[in-house]
C-alpha positions in Angstrom: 133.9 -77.1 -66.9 133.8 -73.6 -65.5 135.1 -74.6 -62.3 138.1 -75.9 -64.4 137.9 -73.0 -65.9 138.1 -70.5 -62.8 140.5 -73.0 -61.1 143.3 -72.7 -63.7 142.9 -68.6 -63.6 143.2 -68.9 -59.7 146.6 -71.4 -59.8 147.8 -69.3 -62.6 147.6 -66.0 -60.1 149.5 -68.2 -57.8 152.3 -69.3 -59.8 152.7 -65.8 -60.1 152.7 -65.0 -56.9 154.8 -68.1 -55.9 157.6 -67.2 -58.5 157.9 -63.8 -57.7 158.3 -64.8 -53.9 160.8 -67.4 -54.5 162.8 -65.3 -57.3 162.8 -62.3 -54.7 163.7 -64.8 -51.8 166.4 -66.0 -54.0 168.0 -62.7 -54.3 167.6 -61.5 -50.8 169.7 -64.7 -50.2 172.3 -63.8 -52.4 172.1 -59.9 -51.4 172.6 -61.4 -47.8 175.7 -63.1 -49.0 177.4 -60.5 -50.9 176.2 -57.6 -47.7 173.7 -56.1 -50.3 170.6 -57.8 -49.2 168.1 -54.8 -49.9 169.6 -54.0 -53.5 169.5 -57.3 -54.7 166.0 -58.3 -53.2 164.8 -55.1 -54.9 166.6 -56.6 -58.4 164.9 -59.5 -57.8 161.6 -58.1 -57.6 162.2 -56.9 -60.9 163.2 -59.5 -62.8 160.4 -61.4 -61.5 157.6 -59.0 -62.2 158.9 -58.8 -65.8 159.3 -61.8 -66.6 155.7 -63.0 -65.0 154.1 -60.1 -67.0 156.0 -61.2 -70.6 155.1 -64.9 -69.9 151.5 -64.4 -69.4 151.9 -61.9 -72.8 154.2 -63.6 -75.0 155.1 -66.8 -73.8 152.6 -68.7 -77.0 155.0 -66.8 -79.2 158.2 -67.6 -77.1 157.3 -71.2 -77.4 156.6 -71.1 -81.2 160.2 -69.5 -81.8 161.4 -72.3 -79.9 160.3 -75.5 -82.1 160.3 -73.1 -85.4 156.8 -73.1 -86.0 155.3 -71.2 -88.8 151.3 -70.7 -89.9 149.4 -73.2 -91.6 148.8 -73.0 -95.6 145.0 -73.4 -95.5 145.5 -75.2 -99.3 148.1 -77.2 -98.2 147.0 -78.3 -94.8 143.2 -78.3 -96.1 142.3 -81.1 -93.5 143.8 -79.0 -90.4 141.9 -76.4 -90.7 138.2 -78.4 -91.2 139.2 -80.6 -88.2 140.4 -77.6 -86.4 137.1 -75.6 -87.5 134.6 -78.4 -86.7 136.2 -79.5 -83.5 136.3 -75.2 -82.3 131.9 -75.4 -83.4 132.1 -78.6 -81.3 133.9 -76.9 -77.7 132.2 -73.9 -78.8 135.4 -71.8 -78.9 136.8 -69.7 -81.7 138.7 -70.8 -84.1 142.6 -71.0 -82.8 145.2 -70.0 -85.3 147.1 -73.3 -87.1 150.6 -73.5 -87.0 152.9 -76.2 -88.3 156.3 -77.7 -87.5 158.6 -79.4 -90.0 159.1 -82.2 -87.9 158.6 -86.0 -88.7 157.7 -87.3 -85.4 153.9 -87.0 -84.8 153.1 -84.4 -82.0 151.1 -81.5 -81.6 150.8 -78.6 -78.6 148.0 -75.9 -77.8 149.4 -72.6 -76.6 147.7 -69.2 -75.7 146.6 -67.3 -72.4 143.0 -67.9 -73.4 140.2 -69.1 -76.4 140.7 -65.4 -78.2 144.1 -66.2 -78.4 144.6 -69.7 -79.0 147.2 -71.5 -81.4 147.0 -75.1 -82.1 150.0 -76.4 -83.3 150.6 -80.1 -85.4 154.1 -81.6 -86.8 153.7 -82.4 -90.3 154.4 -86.0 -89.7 151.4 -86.1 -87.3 149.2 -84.3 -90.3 150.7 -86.9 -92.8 149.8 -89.8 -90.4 146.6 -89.7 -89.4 143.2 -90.4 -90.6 140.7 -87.9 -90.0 139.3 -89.8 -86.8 142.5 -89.5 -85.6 143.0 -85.9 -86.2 140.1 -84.7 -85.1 140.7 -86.4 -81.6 143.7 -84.9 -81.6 142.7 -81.5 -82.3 139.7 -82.0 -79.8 142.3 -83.2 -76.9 144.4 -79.8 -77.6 141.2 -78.0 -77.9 140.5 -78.9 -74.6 143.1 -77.3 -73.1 142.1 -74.4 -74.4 138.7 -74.5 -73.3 140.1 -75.3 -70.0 142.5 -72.3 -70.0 145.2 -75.6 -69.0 147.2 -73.8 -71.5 147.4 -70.5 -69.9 148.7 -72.6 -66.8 151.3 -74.8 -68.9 152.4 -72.1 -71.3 153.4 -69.5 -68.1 154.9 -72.5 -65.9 157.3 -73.2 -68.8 158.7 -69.7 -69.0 158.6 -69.6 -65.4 160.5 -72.6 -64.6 163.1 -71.7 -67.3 163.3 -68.5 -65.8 164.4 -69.7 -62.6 166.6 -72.1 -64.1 168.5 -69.6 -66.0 168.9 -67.5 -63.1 169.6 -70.4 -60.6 172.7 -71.0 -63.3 173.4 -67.4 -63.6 174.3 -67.3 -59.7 175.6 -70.3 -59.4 178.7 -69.2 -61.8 178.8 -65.9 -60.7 179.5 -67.3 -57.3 182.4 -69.8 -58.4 183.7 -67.1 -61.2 182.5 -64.1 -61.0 184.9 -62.5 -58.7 188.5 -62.4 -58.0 191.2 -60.2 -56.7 190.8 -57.9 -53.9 187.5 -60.0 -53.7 189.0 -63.0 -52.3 189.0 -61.7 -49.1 186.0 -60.0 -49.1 184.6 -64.2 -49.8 187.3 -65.2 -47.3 185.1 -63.1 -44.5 181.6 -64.5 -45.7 179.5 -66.8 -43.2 180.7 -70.0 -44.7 176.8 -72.2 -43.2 175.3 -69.0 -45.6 177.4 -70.3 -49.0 176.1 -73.3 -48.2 172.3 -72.2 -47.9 172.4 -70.8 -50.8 174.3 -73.5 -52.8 171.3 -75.5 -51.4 168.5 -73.3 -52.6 169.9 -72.7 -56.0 169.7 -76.3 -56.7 167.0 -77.5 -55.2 164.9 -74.7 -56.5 165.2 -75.7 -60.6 164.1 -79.2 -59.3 161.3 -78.3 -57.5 160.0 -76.2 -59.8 160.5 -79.0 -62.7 158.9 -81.3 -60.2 155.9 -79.2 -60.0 155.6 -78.5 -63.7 155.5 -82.2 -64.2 152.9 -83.3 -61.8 150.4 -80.5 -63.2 151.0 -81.6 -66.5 150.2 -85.2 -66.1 147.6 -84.5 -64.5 146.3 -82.7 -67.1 146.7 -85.1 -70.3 144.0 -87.6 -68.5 141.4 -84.8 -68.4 142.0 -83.7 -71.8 141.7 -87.2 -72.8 138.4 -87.3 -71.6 136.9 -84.8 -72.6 138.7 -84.5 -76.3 136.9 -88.5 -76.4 133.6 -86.2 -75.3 133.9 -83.8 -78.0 134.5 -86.0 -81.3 132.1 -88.8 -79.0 134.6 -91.5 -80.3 137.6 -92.0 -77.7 138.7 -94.9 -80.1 140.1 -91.9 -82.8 142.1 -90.3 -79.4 143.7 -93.4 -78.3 144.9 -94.8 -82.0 146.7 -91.4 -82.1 148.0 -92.0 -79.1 149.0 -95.1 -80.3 150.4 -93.8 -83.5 152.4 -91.3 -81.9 153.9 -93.5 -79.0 154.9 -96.1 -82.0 156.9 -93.6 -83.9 160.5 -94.2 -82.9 162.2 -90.8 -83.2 161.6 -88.0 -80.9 161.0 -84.4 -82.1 164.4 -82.6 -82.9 163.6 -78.8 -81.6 161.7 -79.9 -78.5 163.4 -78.6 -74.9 162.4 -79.8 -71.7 161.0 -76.7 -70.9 158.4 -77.2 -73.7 158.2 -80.7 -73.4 154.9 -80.3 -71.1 153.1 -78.8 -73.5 153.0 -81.9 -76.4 150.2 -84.3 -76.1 152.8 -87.1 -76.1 156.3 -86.6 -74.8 158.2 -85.8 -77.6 162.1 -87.5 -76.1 160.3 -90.7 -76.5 161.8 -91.4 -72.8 158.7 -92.7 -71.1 159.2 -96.4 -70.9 156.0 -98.5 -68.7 157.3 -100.1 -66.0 160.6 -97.7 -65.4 159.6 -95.8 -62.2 162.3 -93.4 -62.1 161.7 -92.5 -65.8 157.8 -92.1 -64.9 159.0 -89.9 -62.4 160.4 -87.3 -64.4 157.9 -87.9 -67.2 156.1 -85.0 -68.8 153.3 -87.1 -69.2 151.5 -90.3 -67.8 152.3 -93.4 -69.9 150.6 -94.0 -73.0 149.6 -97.3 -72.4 147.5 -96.2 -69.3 146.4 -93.2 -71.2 144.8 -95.5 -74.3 143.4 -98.1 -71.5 141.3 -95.5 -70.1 140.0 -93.9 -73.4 138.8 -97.7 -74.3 136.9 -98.1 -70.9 134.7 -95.0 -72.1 
């Protein structure tokens, strides 16, 4: 576990050090198209360092905002908080803050850049659906992830990858729209093979970076499977949750795909078995395979 642990602290430094790179690179591209390479290489080291430092700081609470959750009611949501407090005694973690979404379709998502900091956050149809077996795997899956620090790494990588999608749109209209006029010509005299590097890195770049975000996060559901079914020592809770959730047939309505990561079951409802493309760009490894390993434990 605390290899996991120091791991996840190390890739988390170098997604850091990765985005700020490619951000800067991307700038010093477009500074080298518009004969301001300096300037906006210098712009993009700003942007960059900002946003890394507010993601690692505020990205829990930028993802809240995002799917409208709000705290708990400890009378109302009485059997969160025991699961939530028995299943914390059991990882031997604090207690993580409870938050709820008014949302029908079962999910939940742990955020936070570490234990001391850590939110745990249900739907209210998952909290109406499941028996306490069920919960408490649940909770113990998210859990976790915290324990891990997996989401420290998920939470940063979705601002991150947002961040360079934003500004890989940004560029890419400034470049078609932004300028006109005496500007014309100023394009007109611009290395036409450098346009076309550019235009390359600006979309290739969002994909990549989703690509990568995706293949960390599957990853990551089977090892919080396991050792949530270690925790609560009954795997069969976990994977008739999984079940549960996979059977409801409406996906979440504030979810984005920049969040979508985060949920311990994808929350489109898009991940068919047997469609490879759909796999592909899957937050999360199907849940048929995910409940087949849980009952071989």
């Amino acid at each position: 576990m605390y290899s996991q642990v120091a791991a996840n602290k190390q890739k988390t430094f170098f997604i850091f050090a990765l985005f700020i790179v490619l951000l800067s690179g991307f700038f010093y591209l477009i500074g080298l198209y518009y004969g301001d390479a300096n300037g906006y290489f210098v712009l993009g080291l700003i942007i960059s360092s900002v946003s890394s430092v507010f993601s690692y700081f505020f990205s829990d609470k930028l993802v809240l905002f995002s799917v409208r959750a709000v705290p708990a009611d400890k009378g109302r949501y009485f059997n969160f908080y025991t699961a939530g407090e028995n299943m914390a005694i059991a990882a031997g973690i604090p207690m993580p803050k409870l938050y709820v979404v008014q949302d029908a379709s079962p999910n939940a998502f742990a955020t936070g850049r570490d234990p001391q900091h850590a939110i745990v956050c249900a739907t209210t149809g998952l909290l109406d659906m499941m028996d306490r077996a069920q919960l408490e795997g649940v909770i113990a899956h998210e859990l976790s992830h915290v324990k891990n620090y997996d989401m420290l790494v998920m939470t940063v990588v979705s601002v991150l990858v947002g961040t360079i999608s934003l500004v890989a749109d940004w560029i890419l209209r400034s470049m078609w729209w932004g300028r006109s006029g005496r500007d014309d010509e100023d394009r007109g005299n611009r290395n036409p093979l450098m346009f076309v590097l550019l235009l390359v890195a600006l979309i290739v770049a969002p994909l990549t970076a989703t690509l990568i975000q995706l293949a960390i996060s599957r990853k990551r559901e089977y090892l919080a499977d396991a050792d949530g079914a270690l925790l609560t020592r009954r795997p069969m809770g976990l994977a008739s949750a999984l079940a549960k959730i996979a059977g409801y047939p409406v996906g979440m309505k504030n979810a984005t795909t920049a969040t979508a990561h985060l949920f311990i079951s994808n929350p489109f409802k898009k991940n068919k078995k047997g469609d490879w493309f759909v796999n592909l760009f899957s937050t999360h490894p199907p849940v048929e395979e995910r409940i087949r390993v849980l009952k071989e434990m």
